[in-house]
Steps between C-alpha positions, in 0.01 A plus 500: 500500500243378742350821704664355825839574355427819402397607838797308685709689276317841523523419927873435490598785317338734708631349838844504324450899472375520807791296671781730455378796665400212780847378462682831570286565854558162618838510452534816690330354799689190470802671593370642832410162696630200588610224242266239568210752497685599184482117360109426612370829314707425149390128515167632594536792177672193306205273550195806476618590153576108354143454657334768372660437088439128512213339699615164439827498668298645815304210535770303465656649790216486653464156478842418648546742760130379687695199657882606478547844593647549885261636762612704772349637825303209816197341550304342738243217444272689657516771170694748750841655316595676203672326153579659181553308179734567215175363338257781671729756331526344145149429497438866593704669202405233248092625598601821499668480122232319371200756630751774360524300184111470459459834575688606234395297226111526564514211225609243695236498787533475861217189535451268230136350560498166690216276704727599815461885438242560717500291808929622530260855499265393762742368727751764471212772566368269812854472647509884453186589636533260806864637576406861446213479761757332698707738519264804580391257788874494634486099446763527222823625499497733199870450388451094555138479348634721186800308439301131550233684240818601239628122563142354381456729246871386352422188456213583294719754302699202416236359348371756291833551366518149359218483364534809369820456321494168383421396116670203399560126579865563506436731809313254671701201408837736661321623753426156566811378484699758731212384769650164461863616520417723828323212643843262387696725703273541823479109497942449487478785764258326744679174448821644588327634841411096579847452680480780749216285696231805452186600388515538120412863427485701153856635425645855643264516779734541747473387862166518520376308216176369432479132366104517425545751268757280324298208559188689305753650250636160338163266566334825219770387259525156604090500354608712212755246377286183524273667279763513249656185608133307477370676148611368175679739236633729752868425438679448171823370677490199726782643670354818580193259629760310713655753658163680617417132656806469661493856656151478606532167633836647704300793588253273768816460677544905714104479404463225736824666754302782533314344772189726385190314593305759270725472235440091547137577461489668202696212320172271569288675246758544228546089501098430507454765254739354243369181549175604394618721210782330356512237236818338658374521840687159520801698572380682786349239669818242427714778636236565812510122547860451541542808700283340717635170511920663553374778726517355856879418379608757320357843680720660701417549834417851528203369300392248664519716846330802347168256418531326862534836663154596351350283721722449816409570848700734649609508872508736779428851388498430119177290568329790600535692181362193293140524354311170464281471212286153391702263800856678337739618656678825255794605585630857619566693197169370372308563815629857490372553189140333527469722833582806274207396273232461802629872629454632068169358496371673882685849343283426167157650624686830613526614098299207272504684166840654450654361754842684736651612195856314358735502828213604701467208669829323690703239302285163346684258304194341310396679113113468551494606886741770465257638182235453651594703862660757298260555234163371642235310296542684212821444480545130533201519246725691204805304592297153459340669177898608416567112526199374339599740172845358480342128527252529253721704220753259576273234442388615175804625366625114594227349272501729203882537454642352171835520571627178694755752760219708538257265620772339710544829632163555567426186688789532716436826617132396589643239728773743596227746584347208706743385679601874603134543633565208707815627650307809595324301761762566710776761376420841362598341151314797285726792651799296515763693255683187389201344381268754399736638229534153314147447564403841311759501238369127415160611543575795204641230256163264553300817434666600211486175322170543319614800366879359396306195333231731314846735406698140375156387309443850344938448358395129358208639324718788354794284425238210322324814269898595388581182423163441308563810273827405406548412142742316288807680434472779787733495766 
């Protein structure tokens, strides 16, 4: 029995034990409050101790609840408001299982080695350091700089889990494939939002939705799946290759109705990038040239309006809140935000190095800018290294992989990575829940690779000396 075994078993026996004591006391306070109260804590019980006995099944849960679990509380676009997330909450017990878990097996160790170890440090102890001195200086807001430090420092959790836990190409191929399926599903839901003559947005948003997270959310998987799509061996069913075109192809549709002009953005390096990398490049550009060619008669309106708006003249008071850069006009929203970089950069000089500290500053909806104020030079510095790290493993993990998935894999979450840079120009895309926990759960798999090949090379070699000793007549 394989020494991972042992310990699962040794970990779920003991939680077992400790459960029914746990059991009793819950069920006595159970009785004392109101039943919905009473529903939310034995779900929340329910889903601590599956969790904590079988790590798998979290991060399946995981997986499906970061785009389709309901999210309650309002918004502004401004970042004012307060939402909670059924998601916020799972994520939060299935953390808090694992760290228990690790800490009670010492074997199975809390951070497996990887090129991404230390710049997730450095950045972590930057954002810490900035928002600490922040908050001595009265500039943060100790319960909102703590919490926006917990949400960063989740993400990376997520991350370390994976690639902590997974040893096998069967995990990655069905972690893999429950992506897809979660991705299936946010796709039908968008679609069925086309009718109601609004902004696409990701599903259970509520009123106050935001369609550039959605619009970041599916062009990251839309990248992933032309990698697959585009590299030979991938698939071993034609239909299961089918179906992935036709749901990827469906998916431009509420990527384009999302009327994100970021989200539009980001799309331009993922096409240039697989016509450089792929073999069968002819597909991308025969599918760029006839969207092209059936666009000015196909697009629906809302498109076409969002791109002329970009560039419209205003009139009456509206004109007065446009910003003219290079002879063009840019319209409000735009403006708005450009004028929010120029006052960033003139606040810059007050704290250089370490910046206002996270939520020191007021609200900036631009990744690099809003680093950069809040965490000074040395911030943006460990967040570009942060970047860089990812790029380059990626990159390397891309050209050494055996495995035909796992180089498809690889490549599309380079371009993935890309195109979500890209986005970042203008959206805070790296603290963005919905797309920060696919980003570091599919980040873990890449990671792990080398190791899951080197594990499935090391089985070959055993399995090829067994059959090698085997003689005539033994069984």
């Amino acid at each position: 029995m394989p020494s991972t075994e042992i310990i699962e078993g040794r970990t779920n026996r003991l939680f077992i034990f400790l459960s029914i004591p746990l059991s009793l006391i819950v069920a006595f306070v159970l009785v004392k409050v109101a039943p919905i109260y009473a529903l939310i804590a034995a779900i929340g019980l329910g889903l601590l101790i599956v969790t904590f006995t079988n790590t798998d099944f979290a991060l399946y849960v995981l997986i499906f609840s970061m785009l389709l679990s309901p999210e309650f509380g309002s918004r502004t676009t401004r970042g004012g408001g307060v939402t909670i997330r059924i998601d916020d909450i799972i994520l939060a017990i299935i953390i808090f299982s694992w760290l228990a878990k690790t800490a009670i097996n010492k074997e199975l160790g809390l951070f497996r080695r990887t090129p991404l170890n230390k710049p997730i440090w450095i950045y972590t102890f930057v954002c810490a350091l900035s928002t600490g001195f922040g908050m001595m200086a009265g500039r943060v807001n100790v319960l909102s700089g703590f919490f926006f430090l917990i949400k960063y420092i989740q993400y990376f959790m997520i991350y370390f889990m994976v690639v902590n836990h997974v040893q096998t190409k069967k995990q990655i191929d069905n972690y893999l494939i429950s992506l897809i399926i979660t991705f299936v599903i946010v796709t039908v839901l968008a679609l069925i939002q086309i009718p109601t003559g609004r902004r696409v947005t990701a599903p259970f948003e509520g009123d106050a939705g935001e369609p550039n997270t959605l619009g970041g959310y599916l062009i990251f998987i839309i990248a992933i799946n032309l990698s697959l799509l585009l590299t030979p061996g991938v698939f071993n069913s034609t239909g299961l290759r089918r179906g992935l075109y036709i749901i990827t192809t469906l998916s431009v549709i509420p990527f384009l109705m999302t009327n994100s002009r970021g989200s539009w953005a980001a799309a331009i390096p993922v096409v240039i990038a697989y016509i450089i990398l792929s073999k069968r490049r002819w597909i991308i550009v025969g599918f760029l040239a006839i969207f092209i060619a059936i666009a000015p008669y196909v697009f629906p309106a809302s498109v076409v309006d969002r791109v002329k708006y970009t560039f419209t003249k205003q009139q009456g008071y509206a004109a007065t809140l446009q910003e003219n850069i290079g002879g063009l006009t840019i319209d409000t929203s735009a403006s708005e935000r450009i004028r929010s970089w120029r006052e960033a950069f003139n606040d810059i000089p007050k704290h250089p190095l370490l910046g206002f500290g996270i939520t020191g500053w007021r609200f900036l909806d631009a990744q690099y800018m809003r680093v950069l104020i809040e965490t000074g030079a040395v911030g943006l510095a460990a967040f570009l290294y942060l970047l860089y790290s990812i790029l380059n493993s990626t990159r390397k993990i891309f050209s050494t992989a055996k495995i035909p998935v796992f180089r498809a894999f690889a490549q599309g979450f380079l371009v993935a990575t890309i195109a979500m840079m890209t986005h970042s120009l203008g959206a805070n895309t790296f603290i963005i829940i919905r797309i920060m926990e696919p980003f570091w759960l599919v980040c873990g798999l890449i990671m792990a690779i080398p190791e899951v090949e080197k594990i499935e090379s090391d089985k070959l070699l055993e399995m090829e000396e067994r059959i090698s000793t085997v003689k005539m007549g033994h069984v």
